[in-house]
N, C-alpha and C positions, 0 to 999 in steps of 0.2 A: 454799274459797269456796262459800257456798250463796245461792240468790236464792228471793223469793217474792213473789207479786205483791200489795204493797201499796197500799191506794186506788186501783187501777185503772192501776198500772207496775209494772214488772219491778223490784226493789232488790236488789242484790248486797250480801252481809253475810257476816261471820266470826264465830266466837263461837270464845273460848279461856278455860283456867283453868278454876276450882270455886272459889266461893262467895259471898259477896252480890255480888250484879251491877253491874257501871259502864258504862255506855254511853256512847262516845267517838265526838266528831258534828266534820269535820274543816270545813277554811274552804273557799272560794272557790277560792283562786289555787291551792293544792293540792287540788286536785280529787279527793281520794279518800281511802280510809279508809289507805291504804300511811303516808300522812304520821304514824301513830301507831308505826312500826315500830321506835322505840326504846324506845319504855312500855309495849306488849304483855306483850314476854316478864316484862317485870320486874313489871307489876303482875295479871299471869296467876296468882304464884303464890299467889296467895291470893284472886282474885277473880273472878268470871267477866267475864271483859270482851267485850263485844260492839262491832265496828264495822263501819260500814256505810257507802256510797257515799250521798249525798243524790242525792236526785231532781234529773234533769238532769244529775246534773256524774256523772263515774267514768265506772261502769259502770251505772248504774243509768238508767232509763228515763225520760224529762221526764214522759210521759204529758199527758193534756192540764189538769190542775189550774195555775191563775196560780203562777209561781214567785217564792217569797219566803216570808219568816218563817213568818206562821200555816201554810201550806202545809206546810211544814215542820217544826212543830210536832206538825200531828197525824199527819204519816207517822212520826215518831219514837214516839208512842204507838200509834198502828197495827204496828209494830213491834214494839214492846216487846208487846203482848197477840198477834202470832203466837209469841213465843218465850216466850210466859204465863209476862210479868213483871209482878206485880202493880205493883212499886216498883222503883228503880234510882237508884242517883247517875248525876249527868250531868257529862261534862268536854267543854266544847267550847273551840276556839279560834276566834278571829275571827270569821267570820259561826258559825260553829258555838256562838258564846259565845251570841250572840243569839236563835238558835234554844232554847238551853237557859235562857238566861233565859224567854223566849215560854212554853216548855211549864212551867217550875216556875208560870208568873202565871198559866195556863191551869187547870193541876190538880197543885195545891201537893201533894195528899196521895198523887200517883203519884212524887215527885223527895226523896229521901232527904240529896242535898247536892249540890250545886253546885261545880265548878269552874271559872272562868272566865278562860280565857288570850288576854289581846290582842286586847280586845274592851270595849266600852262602852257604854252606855244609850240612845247616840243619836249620831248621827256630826255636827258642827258644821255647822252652815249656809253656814258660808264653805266648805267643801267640794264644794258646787254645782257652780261653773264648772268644776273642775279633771277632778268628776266627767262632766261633760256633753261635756269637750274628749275627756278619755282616750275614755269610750264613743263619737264619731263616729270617732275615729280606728282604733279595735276594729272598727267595721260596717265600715267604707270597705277595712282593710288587712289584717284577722285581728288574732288571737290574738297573733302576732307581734311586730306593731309595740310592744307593750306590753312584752314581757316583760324585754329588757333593764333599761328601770325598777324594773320589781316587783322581780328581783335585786336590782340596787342598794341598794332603799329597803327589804328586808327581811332583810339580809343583812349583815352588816359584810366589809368591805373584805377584813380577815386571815381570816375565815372563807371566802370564794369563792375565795379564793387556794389557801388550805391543801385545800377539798374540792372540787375542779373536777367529781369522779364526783357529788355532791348536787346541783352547780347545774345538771347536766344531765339529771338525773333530776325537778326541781324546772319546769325548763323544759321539758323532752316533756310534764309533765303541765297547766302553763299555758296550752300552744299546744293544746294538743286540747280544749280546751274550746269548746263549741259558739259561738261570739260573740255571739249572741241571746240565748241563754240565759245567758249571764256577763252582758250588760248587764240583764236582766229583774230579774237578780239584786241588782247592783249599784244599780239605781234603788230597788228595796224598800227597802234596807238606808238609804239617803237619805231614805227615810221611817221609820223605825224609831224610836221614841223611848216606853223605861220607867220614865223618871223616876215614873211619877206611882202606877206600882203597884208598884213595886223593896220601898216600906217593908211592906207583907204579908208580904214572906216568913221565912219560922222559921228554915227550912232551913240548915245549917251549909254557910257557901261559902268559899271561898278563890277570891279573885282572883288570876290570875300577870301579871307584865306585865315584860318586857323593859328593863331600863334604859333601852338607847340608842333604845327604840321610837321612830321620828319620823313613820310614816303616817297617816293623818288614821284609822284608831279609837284613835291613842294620843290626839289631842285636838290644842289647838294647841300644848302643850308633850309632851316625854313625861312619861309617869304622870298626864296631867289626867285620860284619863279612867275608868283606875284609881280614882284615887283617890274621883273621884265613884261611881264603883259601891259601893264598899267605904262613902262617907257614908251610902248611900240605902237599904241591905240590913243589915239591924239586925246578922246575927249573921255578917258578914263582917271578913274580913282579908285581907293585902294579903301578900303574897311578893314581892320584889323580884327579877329575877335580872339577875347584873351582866353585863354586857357582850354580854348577848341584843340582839336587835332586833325583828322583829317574832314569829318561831318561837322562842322560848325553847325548845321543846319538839324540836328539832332543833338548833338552833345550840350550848343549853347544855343536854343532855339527862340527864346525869348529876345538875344540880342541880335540874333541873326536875322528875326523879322522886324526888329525897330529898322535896323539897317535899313534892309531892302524895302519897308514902306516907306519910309522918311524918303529914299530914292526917287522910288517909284512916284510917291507925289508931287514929289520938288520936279518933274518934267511939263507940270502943268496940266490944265485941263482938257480931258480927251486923251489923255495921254494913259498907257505909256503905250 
């Protein structure tokens, strides 16, 4: 683990592997760069992969910059220019998707390709109330009161059964989450909407998105809003994975990284 003080907070960061560089940017509810610790080793061998806590959540420092996407954005390229990357692919999941859509619309010629798992162009409007109930019940009780939920609804049934040791490493890192700063979060993402600059991009993306995904960035069905990112981003495609939920990347990890290396190769060499 190394840290440096980017934009004026402390960020806690890893860098592993040799060769073109992917930068892996984690969600919300997992609060920290550990949630990639099934794709590391495996896409280490060939790549340099760097992952980092976002501001506010992990280990890394809120500082006083508003928390949410652009913010987010340019500590991700603040980043990438301390570890003098000119260019990098980017893989986020969830709020992490959004971040890395944010920074490809920001500065196309710094993001070499896009992965985007469990994540969408704008979260539904009908999402409002449900958001507004959860975040009073977060200020009023903690971190706590939520997390039961978030398992449920990101997790299949036979999966928290079969890995009791995940859902408990999944929930220590829920509940520690500052609850100010998860709601600051939470509200941005409420505002977040790429429809309108998604078709600019060149850049080669793979969308991933969980079958049985049902939380509101899958949309009001799942794969809605898969499949609208993949309309709206000319040189995108869609990955399905069966029997994921909302972490494809932990629940089916072994297919989640055939995915994204078979991707990540197919861009050629020097790539991605």
């Amino acid at each position: 683990m190394a840290s440096a003080m980017i934009r004026g907070a402390s960020c806690v960061f890893d860098v592993a592997g040799a060769g073109p560089p992917l930068v892996l940017i984690h969600s919300i509810g997992l609060s920290t760069r550990e949630g990639w610790r099934a794709q590391v080793p495996v896409l280490a061998r060939s790549l340099t992969v760097v992952t980092y806590d976002i501001r506010g959540l992990g280990r890394s420092a809120k500082g006083t910059e508003p928390l949410g996407v652009a913010t987010f954005a340019r500590d991700l390229f603040a980043l990438m220019d301390h570890l003098e990357l000119p260019r990098a692919a980017l893989m986020g999941v969830s709020l992490g998707g959004f971040i890395a859509q944010a920074a490809a619309i920001a500065n196309p010629g710094r993001v070499t390709a896009l992965v985007l798992a469990s994540t969408a162009c704008r979260i539904s409007a009908g999402n409002t109330g449900a958001r507004a109930e959860r975040n009073a019940r977060i200020r009023e009780g903690g971190m706590a009161v939520a997390a039961g939920p978030q398992l449920e609804s990101h997790f299949s049934s036979i999966f928290r059964g079969a890995h009791p040791e995940v859902m408990d490493w999944y929930r220590a890192h829920y509940c520690a989450n500052d609850p100010e700063a998860y709601i600051a979060i939470m509200e941005d993402l409420g505002r977040f909407d790429s429809r309108a600059a998604l078709g600019a991009l060149g850049c080669p993306t793979l969308v991933v998105a969980g079958a049985e995904d049902s939380g509101a960035v899958a949309g009001r069905m799942p794969l809605e809003s898969a499949r609208e990112l993949c309309r709206a981003i000319p040189a995108a495609r869609l990955e399905i994975i069966e029997g994921a939920h909302h972490y494809p990347h932990i629940e089916r990890a072994r297919a989640f990284n055939r995915a994204v290396t078979a991707f990540l190769a197919g861009l050629g060499p020097g790539a991605p």
